[in-house]
N, C-alpha and C positions, 0 to 999 in steps of 0.2 A: 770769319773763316768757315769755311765746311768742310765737315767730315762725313765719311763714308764710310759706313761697318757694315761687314759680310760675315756673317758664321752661320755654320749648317746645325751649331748648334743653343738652342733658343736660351739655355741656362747661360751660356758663358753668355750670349748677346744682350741678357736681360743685365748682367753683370755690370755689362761695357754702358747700357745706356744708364747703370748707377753713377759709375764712375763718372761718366759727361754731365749728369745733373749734377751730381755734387761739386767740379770744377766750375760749372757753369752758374751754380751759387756762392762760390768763394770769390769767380772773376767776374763782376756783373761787368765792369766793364771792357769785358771781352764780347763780340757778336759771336757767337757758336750757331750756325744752322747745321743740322744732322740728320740723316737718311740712313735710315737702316734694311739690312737684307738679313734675309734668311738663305737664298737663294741666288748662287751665284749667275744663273742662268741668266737672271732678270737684272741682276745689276751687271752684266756683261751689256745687255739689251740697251741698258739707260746711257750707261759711257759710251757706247756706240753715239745714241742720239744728241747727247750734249756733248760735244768738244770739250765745250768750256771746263769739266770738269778740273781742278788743282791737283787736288792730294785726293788718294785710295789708299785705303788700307785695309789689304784683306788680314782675317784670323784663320 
């Protein structure tokens, strides 16, 4: 699975990428690949360029 986090702001986002390692060590087998922004602008830029993209979730 992937995911996608966007927040403008870096304390909650450092948050969210605790929360996904810690899932990510409870589910080993789960695949988790994860991309993060700060910056909506740039993650607008990237869904633009991959189609493929599944799931967004913005904060």
């Amino acid at each position: 699975m992937k995911v996608v986090v966007c927040d403008d702001n870096m304390e909650d986002l450092e948050k969210i990428k605790g929360l996904l390692t810690k899932y990510r060590e409870i589910n080993k087998d789960v695949q988790l690949e994860t991309e993060y922004f700060i910056d909506s602008t740039k993650l607008y830029h990237q869904i633009q360029a991959k189609v493929h993209t599944i799931s967004t979730f913005l904060t």
